[in-house]
C-alpha positions in Angstrom: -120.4 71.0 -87.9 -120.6 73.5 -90.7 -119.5 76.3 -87.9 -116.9 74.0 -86.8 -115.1 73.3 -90.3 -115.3 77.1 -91.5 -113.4 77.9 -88.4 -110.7 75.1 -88.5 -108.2 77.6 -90.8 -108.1 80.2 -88.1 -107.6 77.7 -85.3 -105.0 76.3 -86.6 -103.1 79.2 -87.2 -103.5 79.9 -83.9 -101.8 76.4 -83.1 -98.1 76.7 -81.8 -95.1 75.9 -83.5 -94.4 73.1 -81.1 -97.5 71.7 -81.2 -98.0 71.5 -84.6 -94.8 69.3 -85.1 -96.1 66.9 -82.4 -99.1 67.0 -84.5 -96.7 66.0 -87.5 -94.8 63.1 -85.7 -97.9 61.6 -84.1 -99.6 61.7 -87.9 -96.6 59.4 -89.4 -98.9 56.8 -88.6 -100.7 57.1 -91.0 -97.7 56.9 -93.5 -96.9 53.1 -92.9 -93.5 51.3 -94.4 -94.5 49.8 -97.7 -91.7 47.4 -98.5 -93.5 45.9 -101.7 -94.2 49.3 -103.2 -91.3 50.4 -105.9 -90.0 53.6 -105.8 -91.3 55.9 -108.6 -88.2 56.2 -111.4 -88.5 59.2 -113.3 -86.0 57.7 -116.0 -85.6 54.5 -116.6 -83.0 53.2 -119.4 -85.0 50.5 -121.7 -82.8 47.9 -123.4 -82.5 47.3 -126.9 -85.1 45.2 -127.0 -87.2 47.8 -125.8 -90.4 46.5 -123.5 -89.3 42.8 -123.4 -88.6 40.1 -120.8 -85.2 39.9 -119.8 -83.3 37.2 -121.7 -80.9 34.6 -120.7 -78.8 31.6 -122.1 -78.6 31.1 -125.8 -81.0 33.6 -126.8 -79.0 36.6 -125.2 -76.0 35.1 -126.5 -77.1 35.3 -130.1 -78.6 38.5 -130.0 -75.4 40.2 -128.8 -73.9 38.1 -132.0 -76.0 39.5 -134.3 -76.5 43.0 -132.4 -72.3 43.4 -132.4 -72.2 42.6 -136.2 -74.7 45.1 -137.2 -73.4 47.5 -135.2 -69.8 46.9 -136.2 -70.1 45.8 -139.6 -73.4 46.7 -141.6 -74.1 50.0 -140.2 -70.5 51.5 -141.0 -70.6 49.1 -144.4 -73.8 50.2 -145.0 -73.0 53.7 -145.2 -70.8 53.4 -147.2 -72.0 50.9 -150.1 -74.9 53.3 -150.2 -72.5 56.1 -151.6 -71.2 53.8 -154.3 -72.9 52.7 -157.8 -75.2 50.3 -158.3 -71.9 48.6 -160.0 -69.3 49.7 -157.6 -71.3 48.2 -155.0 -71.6 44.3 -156.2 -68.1 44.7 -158.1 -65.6 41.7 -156.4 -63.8 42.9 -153.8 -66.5 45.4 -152.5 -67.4 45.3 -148.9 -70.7 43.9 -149.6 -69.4 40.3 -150.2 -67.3 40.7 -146.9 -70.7 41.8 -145.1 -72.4 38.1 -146.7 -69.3 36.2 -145.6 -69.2 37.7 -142.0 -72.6 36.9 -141.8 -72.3 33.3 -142.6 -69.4 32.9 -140.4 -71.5 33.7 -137.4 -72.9 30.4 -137.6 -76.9 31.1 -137.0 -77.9 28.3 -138.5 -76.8 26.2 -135.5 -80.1 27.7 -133.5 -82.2 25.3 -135.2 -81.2 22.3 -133.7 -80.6 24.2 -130.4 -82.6 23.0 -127.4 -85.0 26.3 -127.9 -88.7 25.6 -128.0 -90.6 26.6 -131.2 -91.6 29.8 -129.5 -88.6 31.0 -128.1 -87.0 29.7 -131.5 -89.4 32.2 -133.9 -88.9 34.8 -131.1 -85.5 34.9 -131.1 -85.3 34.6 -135.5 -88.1 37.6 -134.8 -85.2 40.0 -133.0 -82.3 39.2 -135.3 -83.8 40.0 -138.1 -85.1 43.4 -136.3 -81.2 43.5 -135.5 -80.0 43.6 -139.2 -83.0 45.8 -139.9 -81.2 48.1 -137.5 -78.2 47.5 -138.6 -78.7 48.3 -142.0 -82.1 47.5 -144.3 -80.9 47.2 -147.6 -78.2 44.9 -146.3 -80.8 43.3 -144.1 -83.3 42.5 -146.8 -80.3 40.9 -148.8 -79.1 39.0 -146.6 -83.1 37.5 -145.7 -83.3 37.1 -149.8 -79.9 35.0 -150.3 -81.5 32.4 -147.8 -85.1 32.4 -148.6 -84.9 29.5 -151.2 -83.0 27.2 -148.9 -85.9 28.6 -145.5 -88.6 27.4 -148.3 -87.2 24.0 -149.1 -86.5 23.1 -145.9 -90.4 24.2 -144.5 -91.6 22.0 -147.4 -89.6 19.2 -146.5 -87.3 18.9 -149.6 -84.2 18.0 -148.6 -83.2 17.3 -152.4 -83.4 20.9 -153.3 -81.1 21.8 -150.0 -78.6 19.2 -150.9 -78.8 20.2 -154.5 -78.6 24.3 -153.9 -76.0 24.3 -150.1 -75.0 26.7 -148.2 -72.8 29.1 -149.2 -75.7 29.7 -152.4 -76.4 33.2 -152.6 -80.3 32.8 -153.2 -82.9 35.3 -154.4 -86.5 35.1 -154.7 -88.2 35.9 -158.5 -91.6 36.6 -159.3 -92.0 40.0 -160.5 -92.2 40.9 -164.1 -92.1 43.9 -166.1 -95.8 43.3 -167.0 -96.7 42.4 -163.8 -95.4 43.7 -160.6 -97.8 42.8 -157.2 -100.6 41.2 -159.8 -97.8 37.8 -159.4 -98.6 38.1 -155.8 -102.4 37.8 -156.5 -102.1 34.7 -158.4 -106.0 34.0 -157.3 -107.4 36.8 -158.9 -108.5 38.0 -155.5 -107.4 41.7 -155.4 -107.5 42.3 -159.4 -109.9 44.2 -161.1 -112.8 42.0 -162.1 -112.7 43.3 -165.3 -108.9 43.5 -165.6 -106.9 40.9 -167.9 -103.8 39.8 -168.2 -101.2 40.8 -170.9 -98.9 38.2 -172.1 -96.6 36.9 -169.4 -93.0 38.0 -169.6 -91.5 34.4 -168.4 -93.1 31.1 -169.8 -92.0 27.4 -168.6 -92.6 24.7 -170.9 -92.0 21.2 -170.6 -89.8 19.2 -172.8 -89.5 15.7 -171.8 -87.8 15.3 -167.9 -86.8 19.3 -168.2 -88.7 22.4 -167.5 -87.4 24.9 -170.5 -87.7 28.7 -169.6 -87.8 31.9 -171.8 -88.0 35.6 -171.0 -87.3 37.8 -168.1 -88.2 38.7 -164.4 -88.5 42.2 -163.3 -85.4 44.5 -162.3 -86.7 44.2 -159.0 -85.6 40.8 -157.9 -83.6 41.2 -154.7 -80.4 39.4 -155.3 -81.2 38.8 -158.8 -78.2 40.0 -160.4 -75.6 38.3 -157.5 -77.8 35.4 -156.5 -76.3 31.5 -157.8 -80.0 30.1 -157.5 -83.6 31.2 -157.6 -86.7 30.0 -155.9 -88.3 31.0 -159.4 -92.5 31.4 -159.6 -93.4 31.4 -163.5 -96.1 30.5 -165.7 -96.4 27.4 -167.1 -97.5 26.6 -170.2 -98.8 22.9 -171.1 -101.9 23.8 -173.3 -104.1 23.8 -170.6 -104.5 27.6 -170.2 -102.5 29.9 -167.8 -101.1 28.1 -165.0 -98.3 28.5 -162.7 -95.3 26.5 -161.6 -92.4 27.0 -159.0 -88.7 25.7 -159.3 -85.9 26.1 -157.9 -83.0 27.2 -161.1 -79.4 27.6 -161.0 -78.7 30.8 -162.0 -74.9 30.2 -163.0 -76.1 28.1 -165.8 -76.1 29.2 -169.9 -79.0 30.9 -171.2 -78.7 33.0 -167.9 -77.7 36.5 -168.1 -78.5 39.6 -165.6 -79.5 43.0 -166.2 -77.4 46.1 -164.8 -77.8 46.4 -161.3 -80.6 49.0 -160.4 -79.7 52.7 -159.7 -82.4 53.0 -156.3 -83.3 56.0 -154.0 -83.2 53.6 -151.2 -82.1 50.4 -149.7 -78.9 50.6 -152.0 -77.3 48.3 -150.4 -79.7 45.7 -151.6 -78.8 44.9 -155.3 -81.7 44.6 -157.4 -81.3 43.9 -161.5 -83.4 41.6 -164.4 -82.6 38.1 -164.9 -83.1 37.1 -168.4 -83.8 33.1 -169.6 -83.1 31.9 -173.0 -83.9 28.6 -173.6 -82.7 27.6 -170.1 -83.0 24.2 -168.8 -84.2 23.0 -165.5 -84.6 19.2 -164.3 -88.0 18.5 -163.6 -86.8 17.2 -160.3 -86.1 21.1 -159.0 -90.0 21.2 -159.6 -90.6 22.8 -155.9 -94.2 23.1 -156.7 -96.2 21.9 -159.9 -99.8 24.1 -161.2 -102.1 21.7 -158.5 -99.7 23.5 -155.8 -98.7 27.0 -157.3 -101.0 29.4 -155.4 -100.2 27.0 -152.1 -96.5 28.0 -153.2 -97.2 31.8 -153.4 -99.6 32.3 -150.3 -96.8 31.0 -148.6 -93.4 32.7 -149.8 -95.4 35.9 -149.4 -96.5 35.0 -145.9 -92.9 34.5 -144.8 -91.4 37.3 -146.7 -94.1 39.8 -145.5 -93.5 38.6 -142.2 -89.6 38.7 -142.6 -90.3 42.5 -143.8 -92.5 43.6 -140.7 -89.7 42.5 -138.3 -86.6 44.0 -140.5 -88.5 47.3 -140.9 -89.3 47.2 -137.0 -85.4 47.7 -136.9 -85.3 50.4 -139.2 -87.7 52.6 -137.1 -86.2 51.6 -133.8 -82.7 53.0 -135.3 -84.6 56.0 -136.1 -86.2 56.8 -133.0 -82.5 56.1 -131.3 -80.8 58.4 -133.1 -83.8 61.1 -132.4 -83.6 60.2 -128.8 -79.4 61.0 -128.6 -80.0 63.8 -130.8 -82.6 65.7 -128.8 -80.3 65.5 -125.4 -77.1 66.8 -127.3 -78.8 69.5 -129.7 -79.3 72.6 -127.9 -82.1 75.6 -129.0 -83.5 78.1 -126.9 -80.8 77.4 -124.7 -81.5 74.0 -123.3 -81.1 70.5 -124.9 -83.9 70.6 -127.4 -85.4 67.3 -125.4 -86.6 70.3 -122.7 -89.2 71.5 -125.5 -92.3 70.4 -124.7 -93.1 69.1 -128.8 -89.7 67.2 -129.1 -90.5 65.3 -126.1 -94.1 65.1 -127.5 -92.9 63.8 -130.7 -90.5 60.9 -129.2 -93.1 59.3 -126.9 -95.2 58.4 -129.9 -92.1 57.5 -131.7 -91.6 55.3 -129.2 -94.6 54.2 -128.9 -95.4 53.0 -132.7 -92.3 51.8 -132.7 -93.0 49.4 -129.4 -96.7 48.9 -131.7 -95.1 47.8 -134.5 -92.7 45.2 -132.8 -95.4 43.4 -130.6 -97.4 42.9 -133.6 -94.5 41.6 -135.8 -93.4 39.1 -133.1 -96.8 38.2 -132.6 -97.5 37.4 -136.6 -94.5 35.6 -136.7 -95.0 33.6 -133.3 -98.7 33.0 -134.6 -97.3 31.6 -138.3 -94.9 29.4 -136.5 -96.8 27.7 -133.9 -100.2 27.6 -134.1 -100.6 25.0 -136.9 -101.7 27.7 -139.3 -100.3 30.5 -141.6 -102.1 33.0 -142.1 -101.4 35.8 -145.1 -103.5 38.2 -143.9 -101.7 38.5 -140.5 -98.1 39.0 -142.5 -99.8 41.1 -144.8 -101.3 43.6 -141.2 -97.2 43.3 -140.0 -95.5 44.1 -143.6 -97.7 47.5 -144.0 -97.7 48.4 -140.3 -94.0 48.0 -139.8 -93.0 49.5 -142.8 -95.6 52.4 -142.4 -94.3 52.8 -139.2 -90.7 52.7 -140.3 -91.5 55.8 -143.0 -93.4 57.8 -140.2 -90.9 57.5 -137.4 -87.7 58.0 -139.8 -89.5 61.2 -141.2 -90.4 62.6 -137.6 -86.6 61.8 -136.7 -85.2 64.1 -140.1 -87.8 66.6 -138.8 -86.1 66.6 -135.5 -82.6 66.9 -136.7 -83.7 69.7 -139.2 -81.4 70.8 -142.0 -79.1 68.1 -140.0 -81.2 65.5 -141.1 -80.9 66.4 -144.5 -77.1 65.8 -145.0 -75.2 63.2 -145.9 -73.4 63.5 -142.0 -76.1 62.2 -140.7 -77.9 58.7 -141.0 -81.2 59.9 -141.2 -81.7 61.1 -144.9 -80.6 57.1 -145.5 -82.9 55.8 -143.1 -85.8 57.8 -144.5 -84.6 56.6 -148.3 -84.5 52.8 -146.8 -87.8 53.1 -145.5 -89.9 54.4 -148.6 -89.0 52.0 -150.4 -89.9 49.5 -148.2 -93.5 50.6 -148.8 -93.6 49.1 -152.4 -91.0 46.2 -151.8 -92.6 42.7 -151.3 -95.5 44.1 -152.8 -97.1 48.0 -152.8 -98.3 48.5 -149.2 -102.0 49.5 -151.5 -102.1 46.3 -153.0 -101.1 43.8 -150.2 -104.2 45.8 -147.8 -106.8 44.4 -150.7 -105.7 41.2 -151.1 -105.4 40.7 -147.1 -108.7 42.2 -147.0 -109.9 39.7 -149.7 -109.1 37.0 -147.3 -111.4 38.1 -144.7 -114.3 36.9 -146.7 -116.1 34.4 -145.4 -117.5 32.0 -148.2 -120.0 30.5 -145.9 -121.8 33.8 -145.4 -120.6 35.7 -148.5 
C-alpha cells in the first residue's frame, strides 16, 4: 500500500487529458445540491439596529419616528447648540426649545397603552433612547431628565403628582450638592469610607405644619436644573431625629427659587446643567413622593432607572462613532487604497463593532430584566451605566484615532462625540464610585 500511494503522483501525471475530465464529471457526485445550505456573503449590510430580529408593526414604526428626528433634527441641532454658550444655548428662541417641542409632538407617550407586551414595550423604550443617544447625547440625556419626574410618579402609582406636574413640564432630577456629589447616591452608607463623615448638608427640608420648607442649594450639575419647571427633588430632612432623607416633588417656577448660570462644560453641551438655589421655599406636604421610612427605597430606584436610561443613550453614542469610522475608512485613502484595505483599520473596526454590539445586548438585557422580572436590581444598571459609557469613550476615541488630525476639527463630529462621551463617565454618578456601591450589593448578609 505504501508502494502504491508513493507512486499515485507519477501515475497520474501520466493520466490523459481526456480521461482525467471524465474523472472530474464522474466525481460531481460527490458534490451533491444542498438547497438548505446559504451561500457564504462576504459582506453583509447590518441595520441600524445592528444584530437584532427584524421588526414589524408598531415597533418599526416608532423607531423610524424617533430614528428620522434624530437624524434630521438633533444631530444637525446638536452641532450647532454645542458651538454656542452655555447662555446662548437655553436663551428663548434657541433651537434647543424647538428640539423639546418637536420631541413632544411625536407623540411617544401613546406606546404605553399600545397593545405591546411588557417586553416588547421595554425593548422598544430600550432602542429609542439608543436613537437620541445617536442622535445627539447631550440632547438625549435632556430630553430623558425633563421626563424622569413624571416616569417616577407614574411607576409609584401617584397619579396626584402627574395630574399636579402635566405634560408639557420640563422636569429635572436634583440630588447632588456641592458637598456631596455621588456620596447622595450612597445614601446607605454602603460605598463610603467607614471612617468618612458627613459635612453639613447644603439643602435642609423642614417641616412646618402641612408644608415642607426648603433652604440651600443643589449642585450645578443638575440636568435641566436651570430650564426645568419641576424637580423630583431628594434632600435631607430635618425633624430632630438625626439625618434623614425625604423626596418631593417642587415647583421650580415658584418664589424663593432662583438658578445659577448655566454651566460652561467640555461635553454634552447641549445638556444645560446650572445650581438651583431654595430660600425659604414652600412645598405641600402632599408633593411628599417619599417620606425618611421610604427615602433610600426612593434613591435605589431613580438611580436604577437613570443608570439604566444612561447605558442605553450611551450605546447610541458609540454606535454613531463606530458609523462614522466605518464610512470614513472606505472614503479616506493612504497608501493608495481606501484606508479600510489596511490590515489595523479593519482590525480596529471589528472590535468597535463588537463592544459596541457588547454593550447594547447588555443594556437591553438590564433594562428588559428591571422591567419584567418582578425585580430591580441596581447592581445590573449600575454593570450597563459603566459598560456603555466606557464603551462609548473607547470606541469614540478609536474613531478620532482613525480619522487622525480629521478627527480633531471642528468639521468633523468626532471631537464632539469624544467630549459627550467623557463626561458621561462622571454623569449619574463617577463610573469609580457606582462599581463600589454595585459591588457592595453583591454581599450576601446570610454568609457575610
Amino acid at each position: 500500500m505504501a508502494r502504491r500511494l508513493a507512486d499515485l503522483p507519477q501515475r497520474r501525471r501520466k493520466t490523459s487529458g481526456a480521461k482525467f475530465m471524465a474523472m472530474q464529471v464522474a466525481n460531481t457526485a460527490l458534490c451533491p445540491d444542498v438547497p438548505g445550505l446559504p451561500r457564504c456573503e462576504l459582506y453583509v449590510e447590518l441595520p441600524e439596529t445592528g444584530f437584532e430580529e427584524p421588526l414589524s408593526g408598531l415597533k418599526q414604526e416608532t423607531l423610524e419616528l424617533v430614528r428620522r428626528f434624530a437624524r434630521e433634527v438633533m444631530r444637525p441641532e446638536g452641532i450647532k447648540l454645542d458651538r454656542l454658550s452655555a447662555e446662548e444655548m437655553i436663551a428663548k428662541g434657541s433651537s434647543y426649545w424647538h428640539v423639546l417641542e418637536k420631541h413632544r409632538a411625536l407623540g411617544l407617550e401613546a406606546i404605553l397603552t399600545s397593545d405591546l407586551s411588557p417586553t416588547d414595550l421595554v425593548d422598544l423604550q430600550s432602542m429609542m433612547s439608543e436613537e437620541l443617544g445617536w442622535g445627539d447625547a447631550g440632547l438625549g440625556v435632556s430630553i430623558g431628565a425633563s421626563g424622569l419626574p413624571q416616569m417616577m410618579a407614574m411607576r409609584w402609582g401617584r397619579l396626584d403628582l402627574l395630574n399636579a406636574f402635566p405634560q408639557p413640564y420640563v422636569g429635572c432630577w436634583g440630588i447632588t450638592e456641592p458637598v456631596a456629589g455621588s456620596d447622595m447616591l450612597d445614601w446607605d452608607r454602603q460605598a463610603g469610607h467607614p471612617q468618612g463623615s458627613y459635612d453639613r448638608p447644603s439643602l435642609i427640608a423642614t417641616l412646618k405644619g402641612d408644608r415642607v420648607v426648603l433652604n440651600g442649594q443643589k449642585s450645578a450639575w443638575v440636568s435641566n436644573g436651570v430650564t426645568a419647571d419641576v424637580c423630583i427633588l431628594y434632600t435631607t430632612f430635618d425633624r430632630g431625629q438625626g439625618r434623614e432623607g425625604i423626596c418631593l416633588f417642587v415647583d421650580l417656577r415658584q418664589a424663593g427659587v432662583t438658578r445659577g448660570k448655566p454651566l460652561e462644560k467640555m461635553g454634552q453641551r447641549c445638556v444645560p446643567q446650572g445650581e438651583i438655589f431654595f430660600d425659604n421655599v414652600e412645598v405641600p406636604t402632599r408633593f411628599i413622593a417619599a417620606g425618611p421610612d421610604r427615602y433610600t427605597d426612593a434613591v435605589y430606584d431613580i438611580l436604577t432607572e437613570a443608570n439604566s436610561g444612561m447605558g442605553t443613550t450611551f450605546v447610541g453614542v458609540a454606535r454613531a462613532a463606530y458609523e462614522l469610522a466605518l464610512e470614513y475608512a472606505h472614503e479616506r485613502r493612504q497608501g493608495g487604497v481606501p484606508i479600510i484595505h489596511h490590515q489595523n483599520v479593519r482590525y480596529r473596526l471589528f472590535h468597535m463593532l463588537r463592544r459596541t454590539e457588547a454593550a447594547r445586548a447588555l443594556a437591553r438585557r438590564v433594562a428588559r430584566f428591571n422591567a419584567v422580572s418582578g425585580k430591580r436590581a441596581l447592581q445590573a444598571s449600575i454593570c450597563s451605566k459603566v459598560t456603555c459609557t466606557q464603551t462609548a469613550f473607547e470606541v469614540a476615541n478609536d474613531a478620532l484615532q482613525m480619522f487622525g488630525g480629521n478627527g480633531m476639527t471642528r468639521a468633523y463630529p468626532l471631537e464632539k462625540l469624544l467630549r459627550d462621551a467623557r463626561a458621561a463617565l462622571i454623569e449619574d454618578g463617577c463610573n469609580e464610585i457606582l462599581a463600589i456601591k454595585a459591588g457592595s450589593l453583591l454581599i450576601d448578609p446570610d454568609k457575610a
